[in-house]
C-alpha positions in Angstrom: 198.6 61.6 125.9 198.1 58.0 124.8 196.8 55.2 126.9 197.2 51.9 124.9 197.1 51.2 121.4 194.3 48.7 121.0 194.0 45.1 119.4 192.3 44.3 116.1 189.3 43.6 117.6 188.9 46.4 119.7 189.6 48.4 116.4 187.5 46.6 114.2 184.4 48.1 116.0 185.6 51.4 114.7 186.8 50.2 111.4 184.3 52.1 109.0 185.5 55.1 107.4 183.7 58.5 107.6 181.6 58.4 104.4 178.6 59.8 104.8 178.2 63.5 104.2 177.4 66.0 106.8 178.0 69.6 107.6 179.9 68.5 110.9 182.4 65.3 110.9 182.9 64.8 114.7 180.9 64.0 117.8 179.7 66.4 120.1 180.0 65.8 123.8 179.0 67.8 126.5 177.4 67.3 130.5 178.8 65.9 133.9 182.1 66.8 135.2 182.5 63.2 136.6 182.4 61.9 133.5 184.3 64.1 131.2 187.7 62.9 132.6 186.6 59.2 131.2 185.2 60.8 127.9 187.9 62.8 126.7 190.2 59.3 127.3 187.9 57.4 125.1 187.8 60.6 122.8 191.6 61.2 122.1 191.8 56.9 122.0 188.5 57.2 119.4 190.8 59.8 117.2 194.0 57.9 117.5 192.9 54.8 116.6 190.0 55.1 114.1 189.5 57.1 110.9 187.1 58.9 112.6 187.7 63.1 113.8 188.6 63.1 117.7 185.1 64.2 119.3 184.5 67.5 121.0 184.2 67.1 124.6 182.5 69.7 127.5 182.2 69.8 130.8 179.3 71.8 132.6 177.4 69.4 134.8 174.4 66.8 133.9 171.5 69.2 134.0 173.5 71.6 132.0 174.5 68.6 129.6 171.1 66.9 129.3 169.1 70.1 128.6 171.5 70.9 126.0 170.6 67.5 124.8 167.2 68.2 124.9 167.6 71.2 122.7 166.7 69.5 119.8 167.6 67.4 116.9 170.4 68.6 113.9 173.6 69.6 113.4 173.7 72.8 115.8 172.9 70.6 118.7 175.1 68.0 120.9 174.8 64.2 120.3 175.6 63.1 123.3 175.2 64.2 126.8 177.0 62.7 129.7 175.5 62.2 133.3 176.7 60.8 136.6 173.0 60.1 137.3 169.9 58.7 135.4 167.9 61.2 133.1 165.0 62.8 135.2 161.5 62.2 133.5 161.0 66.2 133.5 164.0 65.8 131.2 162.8 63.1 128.9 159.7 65.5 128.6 161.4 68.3 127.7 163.5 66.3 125.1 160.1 64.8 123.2 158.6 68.2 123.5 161.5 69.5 121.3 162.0 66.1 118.8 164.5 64.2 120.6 162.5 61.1 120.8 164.7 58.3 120.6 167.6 58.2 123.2 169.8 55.5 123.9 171.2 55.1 127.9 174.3 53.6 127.8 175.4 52.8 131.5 179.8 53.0 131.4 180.4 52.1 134.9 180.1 52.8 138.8 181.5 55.6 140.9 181.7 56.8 144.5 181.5 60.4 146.1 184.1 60.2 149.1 184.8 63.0 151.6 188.4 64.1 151.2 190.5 67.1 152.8 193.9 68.2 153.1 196.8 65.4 153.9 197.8 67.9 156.2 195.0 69.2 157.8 192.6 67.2 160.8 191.7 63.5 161.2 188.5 63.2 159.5 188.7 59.4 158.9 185.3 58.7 159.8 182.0 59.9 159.4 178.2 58.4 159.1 175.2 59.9 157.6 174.0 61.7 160.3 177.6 64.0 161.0 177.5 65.1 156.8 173.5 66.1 157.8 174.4 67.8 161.5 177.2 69.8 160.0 175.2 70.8 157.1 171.6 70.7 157.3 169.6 74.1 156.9 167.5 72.6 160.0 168.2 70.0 162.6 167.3 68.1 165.7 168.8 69.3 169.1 167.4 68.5 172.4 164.4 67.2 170.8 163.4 70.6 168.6 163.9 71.4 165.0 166.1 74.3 165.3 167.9 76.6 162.3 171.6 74.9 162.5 173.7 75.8 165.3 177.1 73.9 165.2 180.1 75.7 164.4 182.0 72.3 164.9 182.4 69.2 164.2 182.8 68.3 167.6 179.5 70.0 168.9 177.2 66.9 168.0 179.9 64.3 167.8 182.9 64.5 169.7 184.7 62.0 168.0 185.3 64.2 165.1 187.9 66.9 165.1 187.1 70.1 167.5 187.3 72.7 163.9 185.0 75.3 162.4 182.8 73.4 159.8 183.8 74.1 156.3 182.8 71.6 153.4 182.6 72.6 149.4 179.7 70.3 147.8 178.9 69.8 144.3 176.3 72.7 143.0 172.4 71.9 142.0 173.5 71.5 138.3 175.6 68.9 138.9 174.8 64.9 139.3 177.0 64.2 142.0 174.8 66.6 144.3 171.7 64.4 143.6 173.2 61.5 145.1 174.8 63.3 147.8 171.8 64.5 148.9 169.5 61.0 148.3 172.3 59.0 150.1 173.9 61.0 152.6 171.6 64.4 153.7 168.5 62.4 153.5 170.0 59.3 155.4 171.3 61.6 157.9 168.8 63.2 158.5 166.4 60.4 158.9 169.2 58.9 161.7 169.3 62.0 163.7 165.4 61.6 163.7 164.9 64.9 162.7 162.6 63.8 159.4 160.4 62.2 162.2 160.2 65.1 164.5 159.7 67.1 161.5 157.0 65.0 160.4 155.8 64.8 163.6 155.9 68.6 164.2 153.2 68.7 161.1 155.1 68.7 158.1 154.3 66.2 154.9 156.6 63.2 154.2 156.9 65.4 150.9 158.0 68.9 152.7 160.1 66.8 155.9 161.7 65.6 152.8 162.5 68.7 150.9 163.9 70.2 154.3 165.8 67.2 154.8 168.0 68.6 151.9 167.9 71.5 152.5 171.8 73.0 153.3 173.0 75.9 155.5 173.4 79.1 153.8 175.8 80.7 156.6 178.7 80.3 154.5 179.9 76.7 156.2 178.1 75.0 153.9 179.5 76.3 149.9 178.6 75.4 146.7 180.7 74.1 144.2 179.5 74.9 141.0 183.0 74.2 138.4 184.8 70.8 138.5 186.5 68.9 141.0 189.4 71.0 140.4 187.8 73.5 142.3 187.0 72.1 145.3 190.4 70.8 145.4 191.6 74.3 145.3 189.2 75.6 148.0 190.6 72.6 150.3 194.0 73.6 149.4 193.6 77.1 150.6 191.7 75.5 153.5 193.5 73.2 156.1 189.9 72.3 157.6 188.1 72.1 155.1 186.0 68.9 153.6 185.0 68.5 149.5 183.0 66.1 148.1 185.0 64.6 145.3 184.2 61.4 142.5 186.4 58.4 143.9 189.0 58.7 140.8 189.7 62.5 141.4 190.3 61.3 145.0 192.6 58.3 143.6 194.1 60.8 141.1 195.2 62.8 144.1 196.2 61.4 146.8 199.2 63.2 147.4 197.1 65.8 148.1 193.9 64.4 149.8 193.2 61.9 152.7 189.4 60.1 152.6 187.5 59.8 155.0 185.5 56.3 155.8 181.7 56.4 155.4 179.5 54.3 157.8 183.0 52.3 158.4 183.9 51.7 154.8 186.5 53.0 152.6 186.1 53.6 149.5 187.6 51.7 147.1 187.2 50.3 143.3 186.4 47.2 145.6 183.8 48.3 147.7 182.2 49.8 144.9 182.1 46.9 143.1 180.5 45.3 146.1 177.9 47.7 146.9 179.9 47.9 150.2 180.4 51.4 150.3 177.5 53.3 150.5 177.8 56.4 148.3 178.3 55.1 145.1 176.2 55.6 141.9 176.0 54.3 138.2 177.5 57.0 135.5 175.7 57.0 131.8 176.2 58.7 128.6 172.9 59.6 126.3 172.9 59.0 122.5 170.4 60.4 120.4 169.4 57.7 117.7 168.9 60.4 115.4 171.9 61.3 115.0 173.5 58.1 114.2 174.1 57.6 110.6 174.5 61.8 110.0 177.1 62.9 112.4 180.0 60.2 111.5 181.8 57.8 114.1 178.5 58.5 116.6 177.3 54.6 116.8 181.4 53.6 116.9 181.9 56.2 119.7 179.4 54.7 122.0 180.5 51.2 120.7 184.3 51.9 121.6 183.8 53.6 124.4 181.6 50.0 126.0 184.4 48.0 124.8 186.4 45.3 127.6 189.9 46.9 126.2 188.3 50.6 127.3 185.3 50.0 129.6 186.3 46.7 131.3 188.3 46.0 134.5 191.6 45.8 132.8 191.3 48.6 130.7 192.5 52.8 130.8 189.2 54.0 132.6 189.3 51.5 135.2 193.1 52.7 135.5 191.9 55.5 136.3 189.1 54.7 138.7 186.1 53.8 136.7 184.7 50.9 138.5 183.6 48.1 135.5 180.5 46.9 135.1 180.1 43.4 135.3 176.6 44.1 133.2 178.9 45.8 129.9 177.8 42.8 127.8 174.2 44.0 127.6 175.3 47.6 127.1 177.2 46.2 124.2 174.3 44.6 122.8 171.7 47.5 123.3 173.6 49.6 121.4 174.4 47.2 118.8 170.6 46.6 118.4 170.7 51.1 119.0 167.9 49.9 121.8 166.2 53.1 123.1 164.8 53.9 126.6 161.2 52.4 127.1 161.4 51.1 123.8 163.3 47.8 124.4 164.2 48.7 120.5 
């Protein structure tokens, strides 16, 4: 498939040949799920339009990505892993402790985790915080106790919502998307239920309330999504009742399908994003190692064609297909220009 052919200045970024000599001519991708859609655009467009081999592009979550990453420096490892969150400091450890030193974060755009289900199936079309944690939280509040998680229904502890068995598919632990589903809607949730006060109260730490704040049902209303989108789409298919968690341009990407839900009365939307309206959005990155660039051909132009206004920017094919720009791309341009490093400033 091809998405635009691109100006002489977007291509003169790219315009270098691949001359320097090394066992393995393309770029190595691998990491989140969220991202790879957006990747493997810029990948085929990189291979199209520059003299450069189309780079190799994986899915199999951020952690998965980064600690590949982290594996090491050379030919037999990645060059750059994707992430639709920022690299953990455990990760950055485990990285120097194996000679990747030098990484570049290069921040693409913004995207937001909406709740979808079938077009077909109940009116979910509006939730808060604190219905996501009372459907799903391993523990919650109920008549003033911190009880094991009794709802069956939606309706049980909010009768506004539809009067169906719970059922909701959420990204796995390896993936990004669960990290900020958990920081900014379990842990919200459950600190408007007041349940991380009674649990506080009830002699937990702030650390362990926490912890149990996250925490999710394992009764089988709750299920982990560990592949793509794809498959959570397919579980809600087979599902009329049934809620995913989904990026916003998989959601846009299939509408015919899916119906969003609001989130604390806001729909999400490459506008609300944009705005910081909506609540459950998050940045989306790619990591470059340094090393790398100058040995594995077309790594430096990669990242520099992928942060380009005809790809990157509001008018061009990711924000097409749901990337929401950022209006900060300028100094992403510039860092990796200058190839700035994290905590470096160079």
């Amino acid at each position: 498939m091809s998405f635009v052919k691109l100006s002489a200045s977007a291509l003169a970024i790219a315009a270098v040949s691949a001359t320097t000599a090394a066992a393995r001519d393309n770029v190595q991708i691998a990491g989140s799920s969220t991202v790879l859609p957006y990747a493997s655009i810029v990948a085929e467009l990189f291979g199209e339009n520059t003299d450069f081999p189309t780079p190799v592009v994986e899915s199999g979550g951020s952690s998965a990505g980064l600690k590949r990453f982290c594996e090491g420096v050379g030919e037999n490892t990645i060059d750059v892993a994707n992430a639709s969150r920022a690299i953990r400091e455990k990760e950055i450890k485990a990285c120097a402790e194996n000679g990747v030193t030098d990484i570049m974060e290069i921040r693409i755009g913004y995207d937001g985790i909406v709740f979808a289900s079938q077009q077909t199936g109940p009116a979910f079309t509006a939730f808060e915080p604190s219905d996501i944690f009372n459907a799903l939280g391993a523990k919650v509040l109920k008549d003033g106790e911190i009880v094991d998680n009794p709802y069956n229904t939606w309706a049980e502890f909010n009768p506004e919502l539809p009067d169906v068995e719970i059922a909701s598919f959420i990204p796995g632990t390896k993936h990004g998307t669960r990290e900020v589903f958990e920081e900014k809607v379990l842990l919200i949730g459950c600190e408007e239920t007041g349940a991380m006060e009674a649990m506080i109260a009830g002699g937990m730490s702030e650390d362990d309330a926490e912890d149990a704040c996250l925490a999710v049902r394992t009764d089988g209303k709750s299920v982990d999504i560990d592949g793509d989108y794809t498959e959570t789409l397919a579980r809600i298919d087979t599902n009329p009742n049934g809620i995913g968690v989904f990026g916003l341009a998989f959601y846009e990407n299939n509408t015919d399908k899916l119906k969003v839900a609001t989130m604390s009365g806001v729909a999400p939307s490459t506008e609300t994003i944009s705005t910081g309206e909506y609540p459950v959005s998050r940045p989306l990155f790619f990591y470059v190692k340094k090393a790398h660039i100058g040995v594995i051909p077309g790594l430096k132009e990669y990242a520099q064609f992928f942060t380009h206004d005809e790809i990157a920017g509001p008018s061009g094919p990711l924000a097409n297909y749901g990337l929401v720009a950022d209006p900060e791309l300028a100094k992403t341009q510039d860092a990796i220009a200058n190839e700035v490093t994290m905590g470096s400033g160079s």
